[in-house]
N, C-alpha and C positions, 0 to 999 in steps of 0.2 A: 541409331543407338544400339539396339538390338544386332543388326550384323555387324558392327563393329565390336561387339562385347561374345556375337559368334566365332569372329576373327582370330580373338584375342585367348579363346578358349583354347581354339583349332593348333595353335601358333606355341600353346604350353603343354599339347598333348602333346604334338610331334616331339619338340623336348625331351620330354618324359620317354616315348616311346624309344629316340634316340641313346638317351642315358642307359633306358634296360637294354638296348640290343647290345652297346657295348661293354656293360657290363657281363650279358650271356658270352660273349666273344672271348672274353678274358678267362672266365669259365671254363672253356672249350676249351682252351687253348693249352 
């Protein structure tokens, strides 16, 4: 339960992380 709920954390930061780089991209652009 626990690593699957670490998974799941893991799995909405990259998300996250994804959204802001392309948001800086667009930024930069």
């Amino acid at each position: 339960e626990l690593i699957k709920r670490q998974y799941q954390y893991r799995e909405e930061e990259q998300i996250a992380l994804e959204e802001y780089i392309r948001e800086s991209g667009e930024m930069n652009a």
